[in-house]
C-alpha positions in Angstrom: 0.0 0.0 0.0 2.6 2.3 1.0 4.3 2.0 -2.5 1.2 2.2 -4.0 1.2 6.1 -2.3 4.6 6.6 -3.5 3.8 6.1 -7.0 0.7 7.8 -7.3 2.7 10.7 -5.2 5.7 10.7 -8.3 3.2 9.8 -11.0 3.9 11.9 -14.2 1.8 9.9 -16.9 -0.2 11.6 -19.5 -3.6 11.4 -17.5 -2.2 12.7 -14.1 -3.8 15.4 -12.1 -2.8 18.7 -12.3 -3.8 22.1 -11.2 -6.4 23.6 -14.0 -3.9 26.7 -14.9 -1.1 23.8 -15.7 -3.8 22.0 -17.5 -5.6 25.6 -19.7 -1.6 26.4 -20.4 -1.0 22.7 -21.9 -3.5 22.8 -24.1 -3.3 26.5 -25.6 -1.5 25.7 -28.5 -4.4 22.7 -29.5 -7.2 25.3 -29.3 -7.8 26.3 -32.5 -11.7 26.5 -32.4 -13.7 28.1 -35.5 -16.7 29.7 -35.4 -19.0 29.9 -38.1 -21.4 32.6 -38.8 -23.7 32.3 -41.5 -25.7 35.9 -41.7 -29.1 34.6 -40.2 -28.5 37.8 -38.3 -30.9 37.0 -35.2 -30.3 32.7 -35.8 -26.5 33.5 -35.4 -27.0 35.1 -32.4 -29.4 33.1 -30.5 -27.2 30.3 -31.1 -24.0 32.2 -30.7 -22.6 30.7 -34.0 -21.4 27.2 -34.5 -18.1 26.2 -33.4 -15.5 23.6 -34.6 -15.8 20.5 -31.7 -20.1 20.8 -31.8 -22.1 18.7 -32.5 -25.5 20.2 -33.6 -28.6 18.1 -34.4 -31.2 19.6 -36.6 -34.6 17.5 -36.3 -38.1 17.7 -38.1 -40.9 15.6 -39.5 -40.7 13.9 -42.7 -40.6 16.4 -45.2 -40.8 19.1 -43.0 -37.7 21.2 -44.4 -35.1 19.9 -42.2 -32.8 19.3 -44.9 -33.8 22.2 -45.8 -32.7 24.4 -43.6 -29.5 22.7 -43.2 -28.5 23.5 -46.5 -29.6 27.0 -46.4 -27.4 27.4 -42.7 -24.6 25.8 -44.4 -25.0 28.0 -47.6 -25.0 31.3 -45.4 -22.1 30.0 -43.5 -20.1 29.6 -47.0 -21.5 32.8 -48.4 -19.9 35.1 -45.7 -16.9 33.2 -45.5 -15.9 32.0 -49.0 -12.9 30.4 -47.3 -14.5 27.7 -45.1 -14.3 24.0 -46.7 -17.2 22.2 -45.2 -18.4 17.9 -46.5 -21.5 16.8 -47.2 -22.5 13.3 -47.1 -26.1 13.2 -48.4 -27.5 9.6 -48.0 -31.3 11.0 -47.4 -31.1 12.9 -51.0 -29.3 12.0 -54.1 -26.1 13.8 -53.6 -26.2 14.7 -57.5 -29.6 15.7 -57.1 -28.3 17.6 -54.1 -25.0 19.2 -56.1 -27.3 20.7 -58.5 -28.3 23.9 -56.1 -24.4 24.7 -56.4 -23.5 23.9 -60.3 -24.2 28.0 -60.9 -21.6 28.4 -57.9 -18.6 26.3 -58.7 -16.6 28.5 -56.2 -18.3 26.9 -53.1 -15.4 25.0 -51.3 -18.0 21.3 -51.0 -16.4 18.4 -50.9 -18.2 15.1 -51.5 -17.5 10.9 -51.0 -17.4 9.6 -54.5 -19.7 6.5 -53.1 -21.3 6.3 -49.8 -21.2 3.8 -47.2 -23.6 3.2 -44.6 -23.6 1.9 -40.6 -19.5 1.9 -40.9 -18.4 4.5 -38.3 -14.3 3.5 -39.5 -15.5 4.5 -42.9 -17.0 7.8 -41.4 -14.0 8.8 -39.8 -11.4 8.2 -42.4 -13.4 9.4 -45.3 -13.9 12.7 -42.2 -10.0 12.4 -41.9 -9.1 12.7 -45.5 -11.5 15.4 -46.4 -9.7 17.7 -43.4 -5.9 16.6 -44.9 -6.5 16.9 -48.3 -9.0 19.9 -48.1 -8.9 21.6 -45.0 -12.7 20.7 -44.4 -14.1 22.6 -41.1 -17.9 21.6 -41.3 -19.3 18.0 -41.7 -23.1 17.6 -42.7 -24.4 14.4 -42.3 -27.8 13.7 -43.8 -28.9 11.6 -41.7 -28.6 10.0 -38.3 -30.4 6.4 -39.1 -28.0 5.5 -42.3 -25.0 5.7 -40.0 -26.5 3.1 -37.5 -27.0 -0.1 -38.0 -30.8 -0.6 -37.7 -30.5 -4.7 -38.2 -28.7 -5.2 -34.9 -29.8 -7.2 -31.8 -28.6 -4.4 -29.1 -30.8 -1.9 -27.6 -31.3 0.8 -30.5 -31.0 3.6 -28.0 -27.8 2.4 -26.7 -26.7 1.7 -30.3 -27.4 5.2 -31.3 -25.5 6.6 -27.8 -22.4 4.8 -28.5 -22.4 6.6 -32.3 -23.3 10.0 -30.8 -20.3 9.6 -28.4 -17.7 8.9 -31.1 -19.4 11.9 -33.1 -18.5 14.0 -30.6 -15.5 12.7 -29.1 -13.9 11.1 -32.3 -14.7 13.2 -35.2 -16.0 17.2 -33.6 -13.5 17.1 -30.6 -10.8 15.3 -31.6 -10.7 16.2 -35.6 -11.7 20.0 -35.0 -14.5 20.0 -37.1 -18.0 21.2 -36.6 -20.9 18.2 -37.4 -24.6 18.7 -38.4 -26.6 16.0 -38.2 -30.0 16.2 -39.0 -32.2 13.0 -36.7 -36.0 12.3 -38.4 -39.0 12.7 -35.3 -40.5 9.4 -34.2 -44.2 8.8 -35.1 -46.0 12.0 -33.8 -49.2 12.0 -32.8 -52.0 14.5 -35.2 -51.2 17.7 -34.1 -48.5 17.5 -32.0 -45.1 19.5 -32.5 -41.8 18.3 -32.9 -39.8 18.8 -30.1 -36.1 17.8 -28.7 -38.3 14.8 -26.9 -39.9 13.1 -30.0 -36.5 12.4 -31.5 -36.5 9.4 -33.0 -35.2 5.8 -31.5 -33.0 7.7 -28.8 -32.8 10.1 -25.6 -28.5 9.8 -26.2 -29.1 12.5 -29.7 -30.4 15.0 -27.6 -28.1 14.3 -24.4 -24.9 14.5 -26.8 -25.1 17.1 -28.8 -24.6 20.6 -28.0 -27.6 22.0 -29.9 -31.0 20.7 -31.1 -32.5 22.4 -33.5 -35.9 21.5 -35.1 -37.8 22.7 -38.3 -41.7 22.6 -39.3 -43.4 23.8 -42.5 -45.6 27.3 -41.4 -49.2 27.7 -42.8 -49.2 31.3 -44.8 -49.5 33.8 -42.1 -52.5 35.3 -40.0 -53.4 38.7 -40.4 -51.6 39.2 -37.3 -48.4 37.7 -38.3 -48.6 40.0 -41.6 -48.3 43.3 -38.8 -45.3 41.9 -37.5 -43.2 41.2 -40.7 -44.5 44.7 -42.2 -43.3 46.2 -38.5 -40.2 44.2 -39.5 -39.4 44.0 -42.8 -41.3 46.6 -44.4 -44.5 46.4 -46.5 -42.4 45.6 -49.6 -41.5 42.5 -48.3 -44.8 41.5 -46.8 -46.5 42.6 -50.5 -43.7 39.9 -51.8 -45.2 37.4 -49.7 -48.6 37.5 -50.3 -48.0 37.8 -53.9 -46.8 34.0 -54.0 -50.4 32.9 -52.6 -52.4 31.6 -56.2 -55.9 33.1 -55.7 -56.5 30.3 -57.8 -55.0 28.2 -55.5 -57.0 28.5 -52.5 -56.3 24.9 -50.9 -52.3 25.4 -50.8 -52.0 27.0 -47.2 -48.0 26.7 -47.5 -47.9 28.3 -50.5 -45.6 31.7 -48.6 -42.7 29.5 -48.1 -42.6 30.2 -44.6 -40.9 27.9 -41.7 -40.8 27.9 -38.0 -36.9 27.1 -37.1 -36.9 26.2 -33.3 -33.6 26.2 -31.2 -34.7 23.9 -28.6 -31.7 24.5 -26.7 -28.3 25.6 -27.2 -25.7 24.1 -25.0 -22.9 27.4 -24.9 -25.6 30.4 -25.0 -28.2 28.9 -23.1 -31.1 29.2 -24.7 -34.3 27.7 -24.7 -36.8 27.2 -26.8 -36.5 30.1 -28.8 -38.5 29.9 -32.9 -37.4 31.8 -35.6 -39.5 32.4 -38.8 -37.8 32.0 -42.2 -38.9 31.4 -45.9 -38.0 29.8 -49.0 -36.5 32.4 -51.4 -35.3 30.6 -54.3 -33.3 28.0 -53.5 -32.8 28.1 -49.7 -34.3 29.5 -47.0 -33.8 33.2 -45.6 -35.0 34.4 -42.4 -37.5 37.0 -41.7 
């Protein structure tokens, strides 16, 4: 026992326990953490940015825009900073079908897998791996959760899905420097009920891991009410714009604005809660309002 003290006592390993300035001044030359901005003026701000080492989970019903909205974030992000590399591995859509919103914007630093593979988490990481040595890559988009776990196994699918979201974060955002979005589809919902950081599909361990949950829902045009706030807003120009893309003809097509309801569940750095956003579809992406 005693030598056992005497040891611990004269213990320099890697994993020893030091005071927290010896620790902060070891690791100042590894921070190098990124944060991305992507002109969503009040979005950006709300969620304070994202950062390289995040893990951010945007979450919807099907066809509710989630994939939506993750391209438009990512395409604001690259806009303002036409310097940041980011990798998108598209298994939900097509990724040709996908490329097509950038083939009049050849300039966009996007970097793709020539083929995909599925529930391989190696295959992740090294194709993650080469896309940050060969291209500098700062932002991973993964599209989505359920393709990258393998939904034939005999363990618990919760605990399945936790181990993944731990080597997300630990493997890839932490250890790799790279900021992830991953969007997660909503279980079955009941009529009428919202999606919300607790109807995430298969698994508590999304939410628990990530450091931000975002999810999206298709709007119904606005309410006369709603139309006085985005003229108090944006101005009755843009509010005229709006209502123009309703088809009188067309009465039955209440989405016909474009508009969507963007909720930051929570946010892990700024803190907050449960805070929705309204944007639209303007051309090819969405903008907010």
């Amino acid at each position: 026992m005693i030598e056992k003290l005497v040891d611990l006592k004269n213990y320099q390993g890697e994993d020893r326990i030091v005071h927290f300035t010896d620790y902060m001044l070891s690791r100042s030359h590894e921070r190098d953490v990124k944060n991305f901005k992507s002109g969503f003026e009040i979005f950006d701000t709300k969620i304070g940015g994202m950062e390289t080492g995040e893990v951010v989970v945007i979450s919807g019903k099907t066809k509710m825009g989630k994939t939506l909205f993750a391209e438009s974030w990512l395409h604001g992000i690259l806009l303002k900073d036409s310097s940041i590399r980011s990798m998108i591995l598209s298994f939900e859509v097509p990724t040709e079908k996908l490329l097509l919103k950038y083939v009049m914007e050849p300039e966009r630093e996007i970097y793709v897998p020539m083929n995909l593979k599925t529930m391989d988490f190696e295959w992740l990481l090294n194709r993650v791996m080469e896309g940050i040595i060969k291209h500098n890559a700062r932002i991973l988009l993964i599209d989505h959760l359920h393709f990258m776990v393998d939904m034939n196994t005999n363990q618990n699918m919760s605990l399945n899905i936790g181990a993944f979201m731990r080597r997300l974060k630990k493997d890839i955002a932490i250890d790799l420097g790279i900021a992830v979005i991953l969007i997660a589809h909503q279980g079955q919902l009941v009529e009428g009920r919202d999606a919300t950081v607790n109807t995430i599909r298969d698994s508590s361990f999304i939410a628990q891991e990530s450091d931000s949950i975002i999810t999206v829902t298709r709007k119904k045009n606005s309410s006369s009410k709603e139309e006085e706030k985005i003229r108090a807003k944006r101005g009755d120009e843009f509010m005229d714009m709006l209502l123009k893309k309703i088809d009188p003809a067309d009465v039955d097509d209440e989405y016909s604005m474009g508009l969507s309801l963007v909720s930051i569940e929570r946010t892990r750095r700024t803190g907050v809660f449960d805070y929705k956003k309204l944007f639209w579809k303007s051309g090819r992406f969405l903008e907010e309002i």
